[in-house]
C-alpha positions as CSV (number, residue, x, y, z in Angstrom):
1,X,14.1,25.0,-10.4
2,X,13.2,23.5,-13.7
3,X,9.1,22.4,-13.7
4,X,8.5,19.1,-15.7
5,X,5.1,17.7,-16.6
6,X,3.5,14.3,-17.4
7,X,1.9,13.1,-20.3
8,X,-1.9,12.6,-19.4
9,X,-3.2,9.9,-16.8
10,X,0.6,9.5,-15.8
11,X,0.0,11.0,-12.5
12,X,-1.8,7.7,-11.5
13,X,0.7,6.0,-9.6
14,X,2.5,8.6,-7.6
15,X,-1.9,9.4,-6.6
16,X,-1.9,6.2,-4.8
17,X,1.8,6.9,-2.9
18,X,4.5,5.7,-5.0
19,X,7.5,7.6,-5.7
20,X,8.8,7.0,-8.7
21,X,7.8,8.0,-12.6
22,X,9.8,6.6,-15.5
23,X,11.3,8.2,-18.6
24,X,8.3,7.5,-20.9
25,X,5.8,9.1,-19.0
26,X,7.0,12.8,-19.4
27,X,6.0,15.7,-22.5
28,X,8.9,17.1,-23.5
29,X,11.8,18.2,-21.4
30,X,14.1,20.9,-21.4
31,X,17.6,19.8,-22.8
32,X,20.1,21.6,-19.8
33,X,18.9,19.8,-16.7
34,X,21.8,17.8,-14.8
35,X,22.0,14.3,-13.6
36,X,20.8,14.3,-9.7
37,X,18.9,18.0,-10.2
38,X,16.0,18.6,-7.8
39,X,12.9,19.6,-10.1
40,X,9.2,20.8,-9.3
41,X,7.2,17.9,-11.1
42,X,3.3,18.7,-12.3
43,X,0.3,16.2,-13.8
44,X,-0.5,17.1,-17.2
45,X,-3.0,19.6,-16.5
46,X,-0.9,21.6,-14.0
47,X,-1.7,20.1,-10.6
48,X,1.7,20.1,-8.2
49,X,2.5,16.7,-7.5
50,X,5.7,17.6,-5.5
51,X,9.7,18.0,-5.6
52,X,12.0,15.7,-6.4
53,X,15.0,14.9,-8.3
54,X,15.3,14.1,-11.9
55,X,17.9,11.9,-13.8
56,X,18.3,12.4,-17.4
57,X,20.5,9.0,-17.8
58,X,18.1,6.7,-15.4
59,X,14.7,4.7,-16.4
60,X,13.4,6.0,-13.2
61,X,13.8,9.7,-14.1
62,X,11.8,10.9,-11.3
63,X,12.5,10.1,-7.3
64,X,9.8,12.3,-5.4
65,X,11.4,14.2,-2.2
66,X,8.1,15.9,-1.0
67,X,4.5,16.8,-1.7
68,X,4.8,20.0,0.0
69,X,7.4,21.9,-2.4
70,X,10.9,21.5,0.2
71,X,14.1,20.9,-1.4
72,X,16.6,19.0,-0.2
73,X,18.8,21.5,2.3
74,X,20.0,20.2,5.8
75,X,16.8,20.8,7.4
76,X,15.6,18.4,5.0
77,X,17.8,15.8,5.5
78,X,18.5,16.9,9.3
79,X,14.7,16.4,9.9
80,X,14.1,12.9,7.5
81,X,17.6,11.3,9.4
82,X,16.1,12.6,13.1
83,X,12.4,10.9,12.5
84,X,14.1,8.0,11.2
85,X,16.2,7.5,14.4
86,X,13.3,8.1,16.2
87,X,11.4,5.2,14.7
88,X,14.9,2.6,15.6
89,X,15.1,3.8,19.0
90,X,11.7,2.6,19.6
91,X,12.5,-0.6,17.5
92,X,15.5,-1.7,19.5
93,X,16.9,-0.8,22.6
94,X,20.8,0.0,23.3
95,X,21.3,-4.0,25.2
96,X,19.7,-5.6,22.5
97,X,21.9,-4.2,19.6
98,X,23.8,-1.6,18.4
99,X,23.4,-1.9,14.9
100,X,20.7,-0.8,12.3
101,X,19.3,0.7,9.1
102,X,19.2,4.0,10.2
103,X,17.5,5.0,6.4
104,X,15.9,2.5,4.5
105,X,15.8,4.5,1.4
106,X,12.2,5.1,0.0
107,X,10.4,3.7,3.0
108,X,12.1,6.2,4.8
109,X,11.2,9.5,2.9
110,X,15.2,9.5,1.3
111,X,14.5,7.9,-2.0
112,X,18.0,6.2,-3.2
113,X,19.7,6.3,0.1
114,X,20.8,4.1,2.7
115,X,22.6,4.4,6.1
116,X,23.8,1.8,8.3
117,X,24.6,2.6,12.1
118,X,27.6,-0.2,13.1
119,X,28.4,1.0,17.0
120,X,29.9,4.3,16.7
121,X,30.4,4.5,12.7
122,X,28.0,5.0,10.0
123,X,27.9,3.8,6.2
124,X,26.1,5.1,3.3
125,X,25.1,4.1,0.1
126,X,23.4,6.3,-2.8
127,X,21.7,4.6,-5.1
128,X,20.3,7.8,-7.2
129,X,21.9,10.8,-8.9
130,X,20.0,13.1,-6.8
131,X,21.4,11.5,-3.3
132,X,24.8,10.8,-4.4
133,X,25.1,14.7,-5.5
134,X,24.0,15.1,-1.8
135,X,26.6,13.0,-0.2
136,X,28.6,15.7,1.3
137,X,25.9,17.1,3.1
138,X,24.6,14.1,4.4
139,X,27.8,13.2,5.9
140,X,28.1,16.3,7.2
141,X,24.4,16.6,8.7
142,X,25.6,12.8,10.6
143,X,28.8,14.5,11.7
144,X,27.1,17.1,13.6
145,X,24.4,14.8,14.8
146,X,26.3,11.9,16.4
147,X,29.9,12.5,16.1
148,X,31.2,9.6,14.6
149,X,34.4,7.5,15.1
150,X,34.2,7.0,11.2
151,X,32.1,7.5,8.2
152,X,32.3,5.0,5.0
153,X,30.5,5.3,1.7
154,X,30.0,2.1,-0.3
155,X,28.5,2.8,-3.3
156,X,29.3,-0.6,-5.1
157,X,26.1,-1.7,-6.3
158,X,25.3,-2.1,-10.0
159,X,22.4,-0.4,-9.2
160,X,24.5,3.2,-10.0
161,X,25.5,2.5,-13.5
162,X,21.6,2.8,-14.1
163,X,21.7,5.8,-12.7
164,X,25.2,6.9,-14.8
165,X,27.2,6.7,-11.2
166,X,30.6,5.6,-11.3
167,X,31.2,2.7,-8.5
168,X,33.8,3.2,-5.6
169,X,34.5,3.3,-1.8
170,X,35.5,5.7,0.4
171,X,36.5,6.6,3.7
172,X,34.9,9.5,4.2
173,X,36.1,10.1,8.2
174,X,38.3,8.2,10.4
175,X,40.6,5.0,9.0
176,X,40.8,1.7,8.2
177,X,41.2,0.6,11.8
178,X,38.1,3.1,13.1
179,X,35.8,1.4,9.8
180,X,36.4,-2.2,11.9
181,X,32.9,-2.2,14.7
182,X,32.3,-4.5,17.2
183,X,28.8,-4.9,17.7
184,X,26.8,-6.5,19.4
185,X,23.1,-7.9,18.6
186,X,20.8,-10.4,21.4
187,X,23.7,-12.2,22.9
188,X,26.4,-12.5,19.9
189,X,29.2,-10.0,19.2
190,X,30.3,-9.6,15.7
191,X,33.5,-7.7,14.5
192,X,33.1,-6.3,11.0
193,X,34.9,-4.3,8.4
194,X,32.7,-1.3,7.2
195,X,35.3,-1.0,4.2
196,X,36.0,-4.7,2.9
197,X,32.9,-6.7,3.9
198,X,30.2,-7.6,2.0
199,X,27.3,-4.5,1.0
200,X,27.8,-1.8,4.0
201,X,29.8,-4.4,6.4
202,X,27.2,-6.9,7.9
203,X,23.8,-8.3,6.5
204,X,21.4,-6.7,9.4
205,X,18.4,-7.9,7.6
206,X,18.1,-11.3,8.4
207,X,18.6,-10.6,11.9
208,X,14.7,-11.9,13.5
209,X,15.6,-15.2,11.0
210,X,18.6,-15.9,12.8
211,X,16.8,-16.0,16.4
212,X,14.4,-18.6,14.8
213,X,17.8,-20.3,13.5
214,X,18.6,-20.4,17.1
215,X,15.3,-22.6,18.5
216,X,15.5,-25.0,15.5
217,X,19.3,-25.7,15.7
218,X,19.7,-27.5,19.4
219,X,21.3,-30.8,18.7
220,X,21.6,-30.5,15.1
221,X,24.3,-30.9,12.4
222,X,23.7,-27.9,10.2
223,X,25.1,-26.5,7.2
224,X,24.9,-22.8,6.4
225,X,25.6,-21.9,2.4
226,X,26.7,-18.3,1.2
227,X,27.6,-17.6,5.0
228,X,29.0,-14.3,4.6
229,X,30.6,-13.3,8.1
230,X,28.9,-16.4,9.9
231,X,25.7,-15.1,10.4
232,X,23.3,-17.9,10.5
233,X,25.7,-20.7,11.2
234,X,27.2,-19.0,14.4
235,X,23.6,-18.4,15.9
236,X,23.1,-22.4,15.0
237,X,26.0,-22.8,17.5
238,X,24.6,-20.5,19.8
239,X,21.4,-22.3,19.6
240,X,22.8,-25.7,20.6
241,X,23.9,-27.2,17.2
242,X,26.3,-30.1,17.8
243,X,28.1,-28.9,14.6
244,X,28.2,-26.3,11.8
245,X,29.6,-26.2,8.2
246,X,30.1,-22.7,6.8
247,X,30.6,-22.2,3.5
248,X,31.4,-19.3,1.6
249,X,33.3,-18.1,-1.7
250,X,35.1,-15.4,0.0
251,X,38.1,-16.7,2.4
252,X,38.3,-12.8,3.8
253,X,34.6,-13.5,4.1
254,X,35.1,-16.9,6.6
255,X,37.8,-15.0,8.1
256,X,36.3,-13.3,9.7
257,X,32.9,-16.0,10.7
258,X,36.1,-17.9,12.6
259,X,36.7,-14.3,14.1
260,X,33.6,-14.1,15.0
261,X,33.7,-17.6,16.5
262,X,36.3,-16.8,18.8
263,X,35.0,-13.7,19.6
264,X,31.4,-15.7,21.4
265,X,33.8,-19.0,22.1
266,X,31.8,-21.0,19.7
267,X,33.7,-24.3,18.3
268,X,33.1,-27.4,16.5
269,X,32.5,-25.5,13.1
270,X,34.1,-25.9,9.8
271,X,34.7,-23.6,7.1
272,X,34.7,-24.2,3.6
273,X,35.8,-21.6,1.2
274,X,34.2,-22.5,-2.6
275,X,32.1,-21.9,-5.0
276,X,28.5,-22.8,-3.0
277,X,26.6,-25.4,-6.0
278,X,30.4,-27.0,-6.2
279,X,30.6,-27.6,-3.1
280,X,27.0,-28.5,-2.5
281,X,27.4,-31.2,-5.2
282,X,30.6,-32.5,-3.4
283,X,28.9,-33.3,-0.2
284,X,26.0,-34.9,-2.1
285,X,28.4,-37.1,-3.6
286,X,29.9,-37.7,-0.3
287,X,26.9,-38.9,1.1
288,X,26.5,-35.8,3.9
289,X,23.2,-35.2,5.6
290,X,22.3,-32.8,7.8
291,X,19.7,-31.6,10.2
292,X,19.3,-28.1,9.7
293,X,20.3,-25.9,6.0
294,X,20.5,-22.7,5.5
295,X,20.6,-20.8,2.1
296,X,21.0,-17.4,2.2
297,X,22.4,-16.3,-1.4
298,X,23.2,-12.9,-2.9
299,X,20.4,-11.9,-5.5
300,X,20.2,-13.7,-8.7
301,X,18.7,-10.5,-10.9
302,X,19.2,-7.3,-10.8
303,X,16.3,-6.7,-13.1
304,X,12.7,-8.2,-14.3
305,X,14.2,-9.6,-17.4
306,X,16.6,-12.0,-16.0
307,X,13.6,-13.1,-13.7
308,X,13.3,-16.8,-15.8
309,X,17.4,-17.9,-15.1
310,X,17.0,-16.2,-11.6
311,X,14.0,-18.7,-10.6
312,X,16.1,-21.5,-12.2
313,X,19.3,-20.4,-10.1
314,X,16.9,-20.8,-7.1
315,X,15.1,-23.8,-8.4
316,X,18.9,-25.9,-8.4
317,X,20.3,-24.2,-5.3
318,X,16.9,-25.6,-3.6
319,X,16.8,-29.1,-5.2
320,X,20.6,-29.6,-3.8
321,X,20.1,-28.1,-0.9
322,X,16.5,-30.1,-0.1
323,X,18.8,-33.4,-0.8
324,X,21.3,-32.8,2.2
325,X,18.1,-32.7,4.5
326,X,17.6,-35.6,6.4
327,X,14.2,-36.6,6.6
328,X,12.7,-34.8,9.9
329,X,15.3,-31.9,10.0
330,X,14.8,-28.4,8.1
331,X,15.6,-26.2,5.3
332,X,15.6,-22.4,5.9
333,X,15.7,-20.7,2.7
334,X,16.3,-16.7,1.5
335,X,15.6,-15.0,-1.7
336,X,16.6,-11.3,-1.8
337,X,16.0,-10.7,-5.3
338,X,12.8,-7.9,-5.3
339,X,11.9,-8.8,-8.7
340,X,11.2,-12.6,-7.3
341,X,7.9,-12.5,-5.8
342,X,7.2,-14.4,-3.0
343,X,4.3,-16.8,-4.6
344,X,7.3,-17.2,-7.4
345,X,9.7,-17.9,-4.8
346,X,7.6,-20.3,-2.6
347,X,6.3,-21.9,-6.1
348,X,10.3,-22.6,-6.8
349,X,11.0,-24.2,-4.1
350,X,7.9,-26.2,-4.4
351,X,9.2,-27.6,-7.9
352,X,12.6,-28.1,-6.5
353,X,11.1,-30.7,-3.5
354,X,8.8,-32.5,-6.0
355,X,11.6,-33.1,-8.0
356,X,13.6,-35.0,-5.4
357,X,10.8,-36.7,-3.6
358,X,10.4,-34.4,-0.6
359,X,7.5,-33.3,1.0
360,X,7.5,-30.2,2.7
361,X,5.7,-28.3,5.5
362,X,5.7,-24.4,5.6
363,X,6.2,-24.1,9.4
364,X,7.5,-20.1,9.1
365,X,8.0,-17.4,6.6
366,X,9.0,-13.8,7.3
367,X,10.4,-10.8,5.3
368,X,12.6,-8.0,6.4
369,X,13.3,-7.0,9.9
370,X,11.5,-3.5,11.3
371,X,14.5,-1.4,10.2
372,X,14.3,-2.3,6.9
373,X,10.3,-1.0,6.7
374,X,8.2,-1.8,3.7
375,X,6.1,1.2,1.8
376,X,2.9,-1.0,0.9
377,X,2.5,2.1,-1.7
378,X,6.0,0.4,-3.8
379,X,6.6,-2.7,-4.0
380,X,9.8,-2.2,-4.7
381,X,10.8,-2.0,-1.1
382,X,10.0,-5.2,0.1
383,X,12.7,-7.7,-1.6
384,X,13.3,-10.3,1.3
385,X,12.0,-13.5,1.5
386,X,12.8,-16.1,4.2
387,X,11.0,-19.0,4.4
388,X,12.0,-22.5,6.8
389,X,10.4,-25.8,5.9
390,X,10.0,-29.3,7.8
391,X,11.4,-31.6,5.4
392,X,9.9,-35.5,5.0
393,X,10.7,-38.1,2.6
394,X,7.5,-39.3,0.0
């Protein structure tokens, strides 16, 4: 195992519990380690920080494992994937749901990983050298813990080719037809496809926003943009909304939303497949209102620098969005970009209701759900931002 060291005072950050250390902040490295390799990693003066693995090709070239000295074998992994379970039990029972982030990647001691348990099959996604190297045993290690009906890795994200990772999807176990769940989650079934949906299936993390969907939505008109699989809009139904618009740029994606709708006997919804600012626009020209909006888009920025156009992605979305709010109704409003900050976020949408002569009232704000646990030690872990407003004219 190759031993690196840090130039001097570079030791700071992983001190106060982060995980990662960047390409500029080691001395000199030897020339033949591999993409993904586990390493022993010491401050400048010698002191063991821990082991970890080391990318060559990345900006983060360090992702620590442990303090202690253990490498990454299946008692490792065996023992990281068992506490993690432990922690989700205790989160949410079997009747409630039976679908979570089994590993949340850093927060959960498997820096670059995640898993998602949908019913009986399980999807991963390696995000580092070091844990896609690792695969194999990992799906092993879940193959031997809980027998799975099928096994799916979805490492699509961007995020790889920073880490020199091709991008693919695979069925690892089982088939097409075992990779489609049903699952279930505080009163709605939802059937999903682990191979063609969006990320690893179905967006778990804005689960707690859609219950408070539910309270606001009795008797309302709402419209839910970037819908996915009917998320939001079909617990507005659920909740008592008179009427729902869904509207998403991927017809597989509603698809499956009106499968979904069948599925809970849910009607007097309407899907709308487009591009969501078109079709925003349209039904601003058209005059629509409505009691209740929802905007839950996909990240704008995948890094710091493309923060400015990524605030004034969320800035337009907001301002059209804020204008097919009836006075007295609501807009419930996501940003799962980690590099916006929530004062940046809530100082967007700010500028966005000035613009148009709204006045707005804060009435809830929340983050990710408890399987999806924040490291206060890394920002970097807590990207979700949900915030709801009461909306009034000036």
């Amino acid at each position: 195992m190759h031993s690196l060291f840090l130039k001097p005072k570079e030791h700071r950050r992983l001190f106060r519990g982060h995980l990662w250390s960047f390409s500029n902040e080691f001395e000199s490295l030897p020339g033949d380690i591999t993409a993904g390799e586990t390493v022993k990693l010491f401050t400048h003066d010698k002191q063991f920080i821990g082991t970890g693995f080391y990318n060559p090709n990345s900006l983060i070239s360090f992702r620590l494992l442990s303090r202690t000295g253990e490498v990454p074998d299946s008692d490792f992994f065996r023992k990281k994937i068992l506490d993690s379970l432990d922690l989700r039990k205790k989160l949410y029972p079997e009747e409630e749901t039976n679908a979570f982030r089994l590993a949340h990647g850093e927060s959960d001691g498997l820096p670059g990983l995640v898993i998602d348990r949908f019913n009986t099959s399980y999807v991963l996604q390696a995000f580092s050298a070091g844990m896609d190297r690792h695969l194999p045993l990992l799906c092993d290690i879940l193959e031997e813990l809980f027998h799975p009906s099928s096994i799916v890795l979805r490492n699509e994200s961007v995020l790889r080719e920073l880490e020199g990772l091709p991008l693919y999807k695979k069925i690892v176990s089982g088939s097409e037809k075992d990779a489609w769940q049903l699952i279930h989650d505080t009163g709605l079934d939802y059937a999903i496809d682990l191979f063609k949906g969006h990320k690893t299936g179905f967006f778990l993390d804005q689960r707690d926003n859609r219950r408070l969907i539910r309270r606001l939505a009795k008797n309302t008109k709402t419209l839910d943009v970037f819908t996915s699989d009917g998320g939001f809009g079909l617990n507005a139904l659920f909740g008592g909304a008179i009427s729902a618009t869904l509207i998403d740029a991927s017809r597989e994606a509603l698809e499956r939303a009106e499968e979904n709708a069948r599925l809970n006997n849910l009607d007097h919804y309407e899907l709308v497949a487009g591009d969501a600012f078109e079709v925003m626009q349209q039904l601003l020209a058209d005059g629509q209102q409505y009691d209740l909006v929802i905007l839950d888009p996909p990240s704008f920025t995948k890094s710091r620098k493309n923060l400015p156009s990524a605030l004034h992605a969320y800035k337009k979305l907001n301002k059209i969005g804020l204008q097919l709010v009836r006075s007295g109704g609501f807009l419930a409003t996501a940003s799962c970009s980690h590099h916006v900050s929530e004062s940046d976020f809530l100082k967007t949408i700010n500028q966005a209701s000035l613009s148009v002569n709204k006045q707005l009232r804060l009435v809830f704000r929340n983050s990710q759900p408890a399987d999806h646990p924040v490291l206060l030690s890394m920002p970097e872990t807590h990207y979700l931002k949900f915030a709801c407003f009461y909306v009034s004219d000036m």
